[in-house]
N, C-alpha and C positions, 0 to 999 in steps of 0.2 A: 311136242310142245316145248317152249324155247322159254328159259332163265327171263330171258329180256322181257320179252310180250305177261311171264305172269309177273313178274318186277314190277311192272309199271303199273295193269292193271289194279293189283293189289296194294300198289303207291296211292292210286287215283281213289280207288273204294274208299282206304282208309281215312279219304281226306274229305269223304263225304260228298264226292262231286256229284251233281244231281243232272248238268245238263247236257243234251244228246252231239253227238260227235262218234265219227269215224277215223280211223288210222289203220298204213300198211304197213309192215315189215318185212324186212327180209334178211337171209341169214347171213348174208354177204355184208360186210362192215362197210358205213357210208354209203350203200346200196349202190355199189362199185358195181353191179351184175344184177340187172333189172333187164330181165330179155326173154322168150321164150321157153327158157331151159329151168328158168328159175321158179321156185314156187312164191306166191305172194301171200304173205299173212294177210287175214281184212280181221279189224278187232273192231267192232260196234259199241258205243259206250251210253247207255240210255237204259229207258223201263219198256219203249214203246215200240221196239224194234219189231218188225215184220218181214222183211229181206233182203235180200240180193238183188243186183239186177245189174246184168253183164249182158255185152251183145253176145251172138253168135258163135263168133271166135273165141271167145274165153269159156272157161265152164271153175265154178264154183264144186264144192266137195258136198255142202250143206248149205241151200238157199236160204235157209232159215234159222240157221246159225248165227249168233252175235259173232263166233269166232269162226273161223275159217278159214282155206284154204282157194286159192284164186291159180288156174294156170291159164295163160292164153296163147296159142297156138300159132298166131299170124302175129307179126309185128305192125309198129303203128301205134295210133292214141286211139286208147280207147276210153267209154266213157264207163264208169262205173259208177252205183248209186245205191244207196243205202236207204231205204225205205221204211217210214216210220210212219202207220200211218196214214194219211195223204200225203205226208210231206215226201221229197228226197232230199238229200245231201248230196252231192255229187261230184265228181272229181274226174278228170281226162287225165288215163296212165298214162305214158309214152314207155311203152317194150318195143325193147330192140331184138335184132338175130341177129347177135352178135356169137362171133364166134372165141368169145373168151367166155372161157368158164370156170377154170382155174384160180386161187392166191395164193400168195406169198405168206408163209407165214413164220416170223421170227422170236426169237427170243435172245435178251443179252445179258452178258454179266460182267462186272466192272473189275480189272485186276489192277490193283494202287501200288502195285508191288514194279510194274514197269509201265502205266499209264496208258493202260489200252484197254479195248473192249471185245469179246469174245461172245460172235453176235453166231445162233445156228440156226438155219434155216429148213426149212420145209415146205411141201406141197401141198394143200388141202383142197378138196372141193365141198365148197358149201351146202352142196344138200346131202353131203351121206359123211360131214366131217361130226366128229365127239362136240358134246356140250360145254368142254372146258374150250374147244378151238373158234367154239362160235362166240363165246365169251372174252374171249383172250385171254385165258386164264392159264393156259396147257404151256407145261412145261417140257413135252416131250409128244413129237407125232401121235396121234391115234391109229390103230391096225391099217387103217381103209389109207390113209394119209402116209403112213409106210410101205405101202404095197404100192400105191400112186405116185411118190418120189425114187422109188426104185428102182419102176417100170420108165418112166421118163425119165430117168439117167441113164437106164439101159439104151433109148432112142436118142439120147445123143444133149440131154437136157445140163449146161452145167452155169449157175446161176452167179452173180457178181453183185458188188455192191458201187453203186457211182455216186461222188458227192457233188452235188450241183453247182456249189460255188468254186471250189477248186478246180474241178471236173475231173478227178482223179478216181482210180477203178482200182478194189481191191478184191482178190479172186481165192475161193477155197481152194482146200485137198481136196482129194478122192471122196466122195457118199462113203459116208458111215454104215457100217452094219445096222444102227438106228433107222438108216432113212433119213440122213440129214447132211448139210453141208455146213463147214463150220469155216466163218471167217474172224481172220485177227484185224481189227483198227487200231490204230491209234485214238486217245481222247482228245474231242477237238470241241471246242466252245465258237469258232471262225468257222466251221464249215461242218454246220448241223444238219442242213438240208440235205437227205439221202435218199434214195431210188436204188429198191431189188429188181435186178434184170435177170434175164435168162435169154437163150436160144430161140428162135424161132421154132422149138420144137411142138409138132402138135400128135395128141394119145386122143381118139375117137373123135376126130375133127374139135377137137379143145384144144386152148392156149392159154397161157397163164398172162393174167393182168400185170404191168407193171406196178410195182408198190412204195409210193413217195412217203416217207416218215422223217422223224427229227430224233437226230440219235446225240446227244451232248455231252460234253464231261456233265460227272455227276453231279445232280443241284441237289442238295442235303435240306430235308426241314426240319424245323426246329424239332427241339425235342418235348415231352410232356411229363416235367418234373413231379411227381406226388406231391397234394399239398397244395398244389399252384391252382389259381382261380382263373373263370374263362372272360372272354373282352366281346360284348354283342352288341348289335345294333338297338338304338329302342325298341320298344314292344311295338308290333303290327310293323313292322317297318317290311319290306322290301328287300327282296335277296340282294345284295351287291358280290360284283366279281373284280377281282383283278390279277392283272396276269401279267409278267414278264415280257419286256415288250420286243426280246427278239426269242423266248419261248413259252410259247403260249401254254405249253403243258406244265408248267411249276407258276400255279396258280395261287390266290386266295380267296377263301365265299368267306362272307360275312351276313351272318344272321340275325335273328334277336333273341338265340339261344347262346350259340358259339360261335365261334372262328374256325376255321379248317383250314389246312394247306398242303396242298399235294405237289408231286413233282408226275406227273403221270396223267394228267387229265380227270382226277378223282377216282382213277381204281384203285388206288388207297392213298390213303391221306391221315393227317395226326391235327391234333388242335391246339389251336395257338392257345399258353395260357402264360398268367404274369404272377409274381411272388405278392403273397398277400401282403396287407399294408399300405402300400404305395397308392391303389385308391379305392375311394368307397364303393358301396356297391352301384348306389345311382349311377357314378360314374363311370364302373366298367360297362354300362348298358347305354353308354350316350356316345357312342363310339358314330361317327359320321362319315367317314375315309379314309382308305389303305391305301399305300402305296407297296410297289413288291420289288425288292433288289434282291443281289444274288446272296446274300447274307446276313439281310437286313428286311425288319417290315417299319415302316413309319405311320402312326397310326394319326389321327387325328381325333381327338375327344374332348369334347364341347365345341371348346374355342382355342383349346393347346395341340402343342404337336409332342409325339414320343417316340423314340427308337426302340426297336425290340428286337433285338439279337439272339442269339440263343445263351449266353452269358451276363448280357443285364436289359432290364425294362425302366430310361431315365425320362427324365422331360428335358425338351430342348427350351432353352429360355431364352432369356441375353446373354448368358455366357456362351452361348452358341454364335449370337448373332443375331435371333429372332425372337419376335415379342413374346412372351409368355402366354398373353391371353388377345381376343380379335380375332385370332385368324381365322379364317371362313371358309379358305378352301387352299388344296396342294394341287400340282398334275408336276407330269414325268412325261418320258417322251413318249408318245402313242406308238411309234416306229421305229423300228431296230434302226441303228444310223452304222453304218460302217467306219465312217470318217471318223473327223474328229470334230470333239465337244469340250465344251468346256465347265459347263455347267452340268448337275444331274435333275437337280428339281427346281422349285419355284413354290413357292406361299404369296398368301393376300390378304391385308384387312380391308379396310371399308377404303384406307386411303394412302395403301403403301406396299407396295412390290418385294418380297424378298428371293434373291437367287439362293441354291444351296449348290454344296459341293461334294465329293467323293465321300469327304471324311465329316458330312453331314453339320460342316457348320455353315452360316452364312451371311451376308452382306445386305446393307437396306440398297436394293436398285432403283425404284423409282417413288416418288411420293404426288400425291394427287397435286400437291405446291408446284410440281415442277411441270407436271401434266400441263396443268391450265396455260405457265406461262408459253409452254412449245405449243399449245394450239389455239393461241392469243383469243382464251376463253377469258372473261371477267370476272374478276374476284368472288363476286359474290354469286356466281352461277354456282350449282350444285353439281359435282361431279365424285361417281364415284367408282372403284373396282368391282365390274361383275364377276369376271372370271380369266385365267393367265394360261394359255396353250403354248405350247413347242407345237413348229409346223413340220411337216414334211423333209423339210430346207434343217441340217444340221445346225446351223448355226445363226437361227431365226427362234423367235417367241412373239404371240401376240395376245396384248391386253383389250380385254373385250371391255367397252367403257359404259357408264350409264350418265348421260348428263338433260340436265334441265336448265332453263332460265325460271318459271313460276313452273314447280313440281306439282299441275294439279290432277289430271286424269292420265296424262302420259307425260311420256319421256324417251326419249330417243337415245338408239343406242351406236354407239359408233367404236369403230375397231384401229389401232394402233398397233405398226408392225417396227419390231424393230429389230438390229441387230445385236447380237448375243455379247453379253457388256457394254454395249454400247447404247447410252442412255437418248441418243440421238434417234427418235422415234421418227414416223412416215406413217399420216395419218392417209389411210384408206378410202377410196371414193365408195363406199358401205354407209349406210343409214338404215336403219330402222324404226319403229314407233310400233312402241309397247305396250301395251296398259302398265299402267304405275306399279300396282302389286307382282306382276310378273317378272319370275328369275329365268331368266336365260342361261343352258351352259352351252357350248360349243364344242366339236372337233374339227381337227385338219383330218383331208380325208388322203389317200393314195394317188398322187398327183404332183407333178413338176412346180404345178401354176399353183398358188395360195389358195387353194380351194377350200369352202369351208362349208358345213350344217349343222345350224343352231339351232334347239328347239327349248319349250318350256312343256308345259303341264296339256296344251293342247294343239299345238302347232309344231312344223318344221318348217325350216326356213336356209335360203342356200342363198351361195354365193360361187359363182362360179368363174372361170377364165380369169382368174386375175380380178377380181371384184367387178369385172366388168358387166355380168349377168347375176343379178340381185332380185330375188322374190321368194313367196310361199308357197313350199310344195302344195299341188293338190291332187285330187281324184280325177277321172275323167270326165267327171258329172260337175267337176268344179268346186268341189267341196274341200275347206281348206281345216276344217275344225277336225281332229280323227278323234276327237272322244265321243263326239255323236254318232259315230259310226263302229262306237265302242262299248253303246251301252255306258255312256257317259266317265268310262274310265280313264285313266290318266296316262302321259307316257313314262314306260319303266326305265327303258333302257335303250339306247343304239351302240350297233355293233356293226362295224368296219372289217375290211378286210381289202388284201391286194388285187382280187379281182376285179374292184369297184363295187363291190353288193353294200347295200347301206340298209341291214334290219329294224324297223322300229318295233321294240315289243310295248305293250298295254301292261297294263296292272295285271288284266282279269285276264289275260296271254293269250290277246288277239293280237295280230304282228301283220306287220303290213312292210311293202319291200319298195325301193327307189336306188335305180342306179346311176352311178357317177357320172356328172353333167347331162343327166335328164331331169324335169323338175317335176313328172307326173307321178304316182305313187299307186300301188295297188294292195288291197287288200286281200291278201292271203286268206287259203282254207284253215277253221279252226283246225288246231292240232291237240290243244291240252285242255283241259278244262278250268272253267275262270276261277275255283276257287283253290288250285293244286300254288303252289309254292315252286316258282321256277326260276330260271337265269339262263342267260348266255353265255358262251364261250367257243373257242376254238380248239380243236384236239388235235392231236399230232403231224393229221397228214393234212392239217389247217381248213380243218372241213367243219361247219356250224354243227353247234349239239347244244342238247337242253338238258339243265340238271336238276332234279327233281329232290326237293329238299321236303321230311317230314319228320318233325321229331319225335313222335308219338310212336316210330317203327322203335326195331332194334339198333341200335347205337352201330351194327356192321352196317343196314342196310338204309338208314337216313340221307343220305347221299347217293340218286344214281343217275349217273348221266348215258345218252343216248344219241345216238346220231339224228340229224333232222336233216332231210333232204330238202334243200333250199329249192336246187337246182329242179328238182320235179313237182315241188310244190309250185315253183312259179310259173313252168309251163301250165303246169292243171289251168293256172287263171288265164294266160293269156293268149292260149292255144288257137283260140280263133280271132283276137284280137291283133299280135302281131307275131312275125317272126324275125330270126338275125338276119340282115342285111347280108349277111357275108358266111364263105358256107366255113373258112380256116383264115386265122392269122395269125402266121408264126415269126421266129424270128431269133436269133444267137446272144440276144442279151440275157446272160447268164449270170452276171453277178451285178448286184445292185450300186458298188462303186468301182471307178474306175481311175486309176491315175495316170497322167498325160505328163513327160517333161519334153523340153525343148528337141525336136526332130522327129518323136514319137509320132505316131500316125493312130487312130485305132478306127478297123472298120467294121460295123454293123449293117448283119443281113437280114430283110426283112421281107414278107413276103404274105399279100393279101387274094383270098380265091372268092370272088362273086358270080353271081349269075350278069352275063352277060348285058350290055346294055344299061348297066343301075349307076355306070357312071363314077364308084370308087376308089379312092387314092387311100394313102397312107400319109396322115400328117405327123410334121415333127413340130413340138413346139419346146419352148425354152425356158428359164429363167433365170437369172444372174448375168453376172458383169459379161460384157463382149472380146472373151479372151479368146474363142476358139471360132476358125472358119473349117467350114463342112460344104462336101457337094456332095449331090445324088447321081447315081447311074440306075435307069431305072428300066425293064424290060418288060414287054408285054410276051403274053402267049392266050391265045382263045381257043377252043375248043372243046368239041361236045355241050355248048353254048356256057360255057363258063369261062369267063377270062382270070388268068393267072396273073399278077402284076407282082415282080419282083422289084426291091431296091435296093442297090447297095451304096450307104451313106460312107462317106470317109473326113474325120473328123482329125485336123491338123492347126498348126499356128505358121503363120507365114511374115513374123516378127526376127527381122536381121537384127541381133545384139553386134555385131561385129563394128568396131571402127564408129561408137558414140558416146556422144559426151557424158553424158550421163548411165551408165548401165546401170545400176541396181536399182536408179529411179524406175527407168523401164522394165527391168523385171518386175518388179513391184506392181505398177501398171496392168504387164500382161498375165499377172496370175491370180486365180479365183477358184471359187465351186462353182457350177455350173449344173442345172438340174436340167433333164432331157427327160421327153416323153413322145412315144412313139404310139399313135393308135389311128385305128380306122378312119376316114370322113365321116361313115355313119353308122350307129349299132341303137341295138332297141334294147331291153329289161333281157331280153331272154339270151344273151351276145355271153359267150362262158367268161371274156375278157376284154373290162374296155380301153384299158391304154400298159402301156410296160413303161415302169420310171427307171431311173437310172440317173445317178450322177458321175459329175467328170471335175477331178481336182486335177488342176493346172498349177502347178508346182514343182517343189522339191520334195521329193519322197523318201522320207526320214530311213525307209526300210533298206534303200541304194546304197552300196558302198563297193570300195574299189579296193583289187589287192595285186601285186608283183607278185607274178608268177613263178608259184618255186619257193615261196615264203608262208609260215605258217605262223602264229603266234602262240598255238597250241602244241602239245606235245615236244619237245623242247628239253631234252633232257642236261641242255648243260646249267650252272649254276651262275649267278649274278657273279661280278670281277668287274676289276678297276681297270683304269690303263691312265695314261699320261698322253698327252697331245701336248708337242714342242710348242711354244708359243710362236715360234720363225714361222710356224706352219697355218699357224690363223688368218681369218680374210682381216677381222681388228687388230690392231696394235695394241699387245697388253704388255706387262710388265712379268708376269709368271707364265709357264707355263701351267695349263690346264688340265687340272684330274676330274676324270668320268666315269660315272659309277654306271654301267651296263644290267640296265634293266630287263632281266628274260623274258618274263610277264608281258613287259609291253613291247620288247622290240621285236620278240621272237630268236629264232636263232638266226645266227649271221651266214650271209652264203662266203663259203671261201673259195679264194680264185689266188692264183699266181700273181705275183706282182708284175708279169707283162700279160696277161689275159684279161681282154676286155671285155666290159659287161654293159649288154645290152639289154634293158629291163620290157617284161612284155607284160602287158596291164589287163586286168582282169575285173569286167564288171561283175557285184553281185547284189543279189535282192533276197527276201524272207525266203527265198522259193531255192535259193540256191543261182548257181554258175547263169549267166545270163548269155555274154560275149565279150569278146576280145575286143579292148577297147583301142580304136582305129585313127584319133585326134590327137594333135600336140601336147603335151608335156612339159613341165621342167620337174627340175631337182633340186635342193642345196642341203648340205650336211648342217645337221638342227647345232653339231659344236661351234660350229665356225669355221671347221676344217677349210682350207680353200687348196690341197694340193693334190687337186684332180682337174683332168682337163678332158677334150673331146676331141677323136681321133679325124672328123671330118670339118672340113673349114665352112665358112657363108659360101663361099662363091661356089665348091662342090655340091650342095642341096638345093642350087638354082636361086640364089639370093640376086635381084636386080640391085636392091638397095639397101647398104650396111642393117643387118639381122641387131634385135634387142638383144641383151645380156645383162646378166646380174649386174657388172659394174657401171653399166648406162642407167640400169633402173635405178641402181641407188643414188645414183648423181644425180637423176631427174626427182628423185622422190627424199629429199633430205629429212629424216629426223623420224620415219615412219618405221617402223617394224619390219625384221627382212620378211617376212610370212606375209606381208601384206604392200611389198613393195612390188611385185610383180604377179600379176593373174588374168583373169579372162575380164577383168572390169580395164583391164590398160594393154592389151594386145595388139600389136600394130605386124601383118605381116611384112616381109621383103621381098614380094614376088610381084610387085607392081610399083611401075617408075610413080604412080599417083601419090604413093605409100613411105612416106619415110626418105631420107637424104643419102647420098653418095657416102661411100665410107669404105675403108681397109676390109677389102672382103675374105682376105687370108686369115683373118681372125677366127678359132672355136667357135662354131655353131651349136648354141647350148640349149636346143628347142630337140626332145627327142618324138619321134613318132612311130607305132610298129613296122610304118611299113620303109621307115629313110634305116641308112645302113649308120646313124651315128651312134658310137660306141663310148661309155665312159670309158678314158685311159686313167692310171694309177702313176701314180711317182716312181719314175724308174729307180730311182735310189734306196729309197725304206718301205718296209713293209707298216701297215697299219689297221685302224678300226674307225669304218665310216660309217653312221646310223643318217641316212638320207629321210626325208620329207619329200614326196612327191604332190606335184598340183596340175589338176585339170590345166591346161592353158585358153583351149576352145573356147569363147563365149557363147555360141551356139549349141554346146554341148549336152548341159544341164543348169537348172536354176538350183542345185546341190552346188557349195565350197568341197568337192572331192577333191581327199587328201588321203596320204596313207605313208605309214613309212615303213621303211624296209633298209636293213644291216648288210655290208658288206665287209669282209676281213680277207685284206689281201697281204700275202702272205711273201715274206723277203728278209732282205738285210734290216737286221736291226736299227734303227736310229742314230746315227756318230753322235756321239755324247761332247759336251764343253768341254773344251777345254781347259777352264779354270776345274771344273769338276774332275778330271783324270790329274792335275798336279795336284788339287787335293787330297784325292786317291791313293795318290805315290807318298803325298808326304807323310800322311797318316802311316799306310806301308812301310815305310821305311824310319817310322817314330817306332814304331811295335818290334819292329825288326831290333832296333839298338834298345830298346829298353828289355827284352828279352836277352841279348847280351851281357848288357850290364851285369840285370838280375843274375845269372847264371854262370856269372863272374866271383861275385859273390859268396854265390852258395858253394860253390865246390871248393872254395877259399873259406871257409867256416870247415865244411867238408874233413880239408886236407891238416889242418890245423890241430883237430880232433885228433885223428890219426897219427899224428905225432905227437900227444902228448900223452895219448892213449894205447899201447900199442894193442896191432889184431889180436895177438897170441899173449897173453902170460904166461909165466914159466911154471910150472906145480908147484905148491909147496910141498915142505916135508912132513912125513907123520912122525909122532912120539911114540917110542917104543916104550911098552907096560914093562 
């Protein structure tokens, strides 16, 4: 008998549930191993239970059993039914003979001392694994579980960890005496998403499941001060969840008891509480909305907003930025966004938009005055803010409107998208009509295209392709109302996710399923009973679960959530109604952003398997500016009546910056986000994935930078120094010569060369990720002093110049009064290797364009040695939409400098002043000296003694 199955029932008993329902279980977490091999809990929940009823192929333990055991022998759906009575309940299982039987089972511990994590692994099989492995609880293999990972290390089993957005693989030691393998990570918050692999090694025709979780740097909750008071929803209210929007497992539930917050999916968790005083009790109990950041909760109570840190719990007012009192509602972004944002949240009252920011203060963005005049509504029409979503699109928000002309039975709702700061709004071809009392909220769902699904207290309602498909979900029967079909209860809650699944739960937690761009909806078999206390969410390996809230238990066990299999639940309903169109569609979009600069190419493979004949493609669709061209190469194959259709997209920009008047305009022009989604022609409800998103920023990629090779900025062991640069030696005419304080920090160390050894600098891309390539495009150089007495060893007419080559002192002539840093670049490059290009000219001149692959060398002043600190710049305008730049020190090393002339008779004359005053002096003194001595002499003579 299993923790989980009496947990819940005893959650359920205690909560008085009275009406009849069935559920399976299995011991396998997310029911990851539903196949023959497995055993199937059946748990009965009623007074009036009679039995079982399994076909042929399956056999039960105890017919007559409320609890029991289920194994079925053949694969395939079967139909199973629970008899109560006359009645059945009934449910189509889908068991497979699958030949995985095996998990992955880990544990991790966080070391702050070098910023990694120390993750150990294990074998288990779920039907003869310990009760703490079935739990997740086990800190260490069970007997059966060490003898299992021993034996399969012995055949050759050796398991790895792969993170999906990086795609990087980090590999144990040798198996422990435990029966474990132990890997070291790094802490990573950019690439959470992980997958335990192993060997294709199989011990009595079993294999081990791969196993996708979310491993992150540590999200700390708050803490729970003695003393401190708790923050709940009003009485009879409704579970709410909120959750981290790129980790789902560092959650918050909000009750009308307390708060909770866990970082783990609720297998443990602490409660939010706040210093007494600050508010009354009515008040901690009218709490309406949480928001959840990595360090921060922001709550919403009545009609104010407050931060709660683990340090202080204040109200946001106008000294923030935002009203005091009004506000009606917050959101954050629904979707982890890679890129970049600008904004984090968003507040509303009846008639005013406010943005917020990192540092949680904010700005009034829109006001219902400025609404009307951009959608040349009339003064006295009634408009007001229902509700403010972030889409999909990073740097998109839309306001959901409510307006009327005579507000008397309805009102129509209409949606405004705009860009992020930019108050310059784009009203939607979207319309609705509401009844008057009805509050609409909204989400964006998982989608390129502004897809959206609104619902209130009895309906759902979509919007699809770009607004271009607009209606009310319904049933197959045509029914649009799902509280009739609920026992008149209300909608609680919808839950999204990247697959496209779109859950509506009920009040009384009847939940009904619709997926992304389809508008038919189906209702699901009960699962909980209508008067249990539940909510939604997603767990680590971002798989639905239900969390079963009771306060009346023990304060450890008021909290327990469980896995819900969506996935088998919705086949149960639609088994003979439909199936996926398609039997696999895979494809290498692996990470959700992508960035493109100038020359870049990236290509996506994608690849669709149907039954023959149905006709199938892979469509690509789009949204945003038209900065990128893409073609397909697309291959068929058929066989054993299924045809294969592979595609490979290759997405490029075919924009010549070279040789136009305007370059930054046109960069500007061709650069954007661009959101991309790849999915089937056609899938039904039961399809495991309906589309893959992904964006593509066309840009300059802040993370890019360039270094001469051979040059460090780090490690550096000499000290900052001065030097002097002759003023003869400057490209300006000055009047001093010029002293320069040598910064180690920033210049790095200097390379030293002979003063007739020429240096030829070789350039080096690099990105977050490290070394990229050697960079292959023109250059220049100039010393950031002024320095001008260096020259190049090869002339224009040696590097194949048709037509006199640009140069510093051409650009500065052409470009009077402008900055030398900005006197010559890839916005003014003209090459000399066409008579079209440029004018006749002295081609015996320094060619001062370097590139890795021409033999031009910087030469040094053959006469003095000295200190150059160069500035390097891209020159290529088709290189990058990046100003790459980088400097790098050279110290060539020679004959000292010939010093002025007035300054060496200085020299001398000084010299030869010291010289004679030393004389003098010492004229002098030996004349005092000798003078003494004569009047003194060395020796006196004794005197005489008296005789007594």
């Amino acid at each position: 008998m299993l923790t989980r199955q009496v947990t819940v029932a005893l959650l359920l008993w205690l909560s008085c549930c009275a009406s009849a329902l069935w559920r399976y279980y299995m011991n396998s977490p997310e029911y990851s191993i539903f196949s023959t091999r497995s055993s199937i809990n059946l748990e009965y929940e009623g007074k009036a239970f009679t039995s079982w009823k399994v076909p042929e192929t399956c056999k039960v333990e105890n017919t007559t059993s409320p609890k029991t055991k289920l194994h079925c022998k053949r694969s395939g759906t079967h139909r199973i039914a629970a008899v109560s009575g006359t009645q059945e309940e009934e449910r189509h299982l889908t068991v497979d003979n699958s030949y995985i039987c095996f998990l992955w089972y880990f544990t991790s511990v966080n070391v702050y001392e070098n910023l990694s994590q120390i993750v150990t692994i294990w074998v288990y099989d779920p039907e003869s694994a310990s009760l703490e492995e079935l739990m997740w609880t086990a800190k260490k293999p069970s007997l059966n579980s060490v003898v299992l990972s021993k034996q399969l290390s012995t055949l050759g089993q050796h398991p790895f960890i792969f993170t999906v957005e990086k795609r990087r693989m980090y590999h144990p030691g040798p198996l422990t005496s435990e029966g474990t393998w132990v890997i070291h990570l790094p802490m990573s918050s950019d690439d959470i998403l992980k997958v335990i692999k192993g060997n294709k090694v199989a011990f009595q025709d079993c294999l081990i499941a791969n196993l996708y979780f979310l491993l992150t740097f540590p999200m700390q909750t708050m803490s729970e001060p003695p003393g401190y008071l708790p923050l709940a929803l009003p009485a009879g209210s409704q579970l709410l969840i909120k959750w981290h929007s790129c980790i789902p497992t560092f959650a918050v539930l909000l009750t009308d008891h307390e708060t909770f917050q866990t970082n783990d999916s609720f297998k443990t968790w602490t409660r939010i509480r706040i210093p007494p005083g600050i508010l009354s009790d009515p008040q901690r109990h009218s709490v309406k909305d949480v928001l959840i950041f990595q360090r921060a909760l922001v709550f919403l109570i009545e009609s104010t907003v407050y931060l709660k840190t683990d340090k202080e719990f204040i109200e946001l007012n106008e000294s923030r930025g935002i009203s005091k009192t009004g506000i009606l509602g917050f959101s954050k972004r629904e979707w982890c966004q890679s890129g970049a944002r600008r904004t984090y949240m968003t507040a509303w009252t009846n008639d005013t938009i406010y943005i917020g920011f990192s540092s949680f203060t904010f700005v009034k963005f829109l006001t219902v005055i400025q609404l009307k005049a951009s959608l040349n509504l009339p003064s006295t029409d009634t408009l007001k803010i229902e509700s403010v979503r972030y889409s999909w699109h990073p740097m998109e928000a839309a306001a959901l409107l409510s307006h009327c002309s005579v507000c008397a039975n309805t009102r129509n709702i209409r949606l405004v998208l705009y860009k992020e700061l930019s108050q310059k709004g784009t009203l939607q071809d979207f319309e609705l009509q509401v009844p008057k009392e009805n509050h609409l909220d909204f989400l964006f769902l998982y989608s390129a295209m502004p897809d959206i699904i609104l619902w209130d207290n009895h309906h759902v309602y979509y919007s699809y392709k770009n607004f271009t498909t607009v209606g009310t979900i319904k049933t197959a029967s045509g029914e649009t109302n799902l509280s009739s079909l609920s026992l008149g209860s209300n909608i609680h809650s919808v839950l999204t996710d990247s697959n496209g699944d779109i859950l509506i739960k009920m009040e009384n937690n009847e939940m009904f399923y619709i997926k992304a761009d389809i508008t038919e909806t189906v209702q699901l078999h009960t699962w909980t009973n209508t008067t249990a206390r539940t909510g939604m969410f997603l767990d680590q390996s971002l798989q639905t679960c239900i969390i079963y809230y009771n306060e009346n238990l023990h304060e450890k066990y008021q909290l327990q959530p469980h896995s819900y299999p969506l996935l088998m639940e919705l086949q149960s309903v639609t088994t003979v109604l439909e199936r996926c169109p398609y039997l696999a569609f895979q494809h290498n979009i692996h990470n959700q952003f992508y960035h493109m600069d100038k020359g870049e190419i990236l290509t996506i493979w994608s690849q669709l398997v149907y039954p023959e004949n149905r006709g199938l493609y892979i469509a690509v669709e789009h949204y945003g500016p038209d900065v990128l061209t893409w073609t397909h190469n697309i291959d068929y194959e058929i066989a054993s009546g299924f045809c294969t259709k592979t595609m490979i997209t290759t997405f490029f920009q075919t924009t010549n910056y070279e040789l136009v008047d305007d370059y930054y305009g046109l960069q500007e022009k061709n650069t954007g986000l661009v959101l991309f989604q790849f999915r089937p022609s056609e899938f039904s409800k039961t399809c495991p994935m309906a589309k893959q998103v992904f964006e593509i920023s066309v840009g300059c990629d802040s993370a890019k930078y360039i270094m001469v090779q051979g040059f460090n900025r780090s490690g550096c062991q000499r000290r900052d120094f001065s030097y002097v640069i002759d003023k003869e030696l400057l490209r300006e005419s000055v009047s001093e010569n010029l002293k320069v304080r040598y910064d180690v920090a920033k210049y790095g160390c200097p390379y030293t060369l002979d003063m007739d050894e020429m240096f030829h600098p070789v350039l080096e891309l690099y990105d977050e990720h490290g070394f990229v390539k050697i960079v292959d495009v023109n250059f220049i150089i100039w010393e950031i002093h002024g320095r001008n007495d260096y020259t190049f060893n090869s002339t224009m007419e040696e590097n194949g110049c048709i037509n006199e080559a640009q140069t510093w002192d051409s650009m500065i002539e052409e470009n009077p009064g402008i900055p030398l840093e900005d006197v010559w670049g890839p916005q003014n490059y003209r090459p000399c290797f066409s008579y079209a290009i440029g004018k006749p000219g002295d081609l015996s001149q320094p060619y001062e364009i370097l590139n890795y692959s021409n033999s031009n060398h910087i030469k040094w002043s053959i006469t003095y040695a000295g200190m150059y600190v160069f500035r390097l710049k891209i020159l290529d305008p088709n290189y990058s939409f990046c100003n790459l730049t980088t400097i790098f020190a050279v110290e060539s090393l020679g004959m000292l400098p010939r010093s002025s002339a007035y300054l060496v008779a200085a020299l001398i004359f000084v010299l030869m002043l010291t010289f004679i005053s030393i004389l003098v002096l010492s004229y002098f003194w030996y004349s005092k000296i000798y003078r003494q001595f004569i009047i003194e002499p060395l020796h006196k003579p004794p005197a005489k003694q008296k005789r007594n």
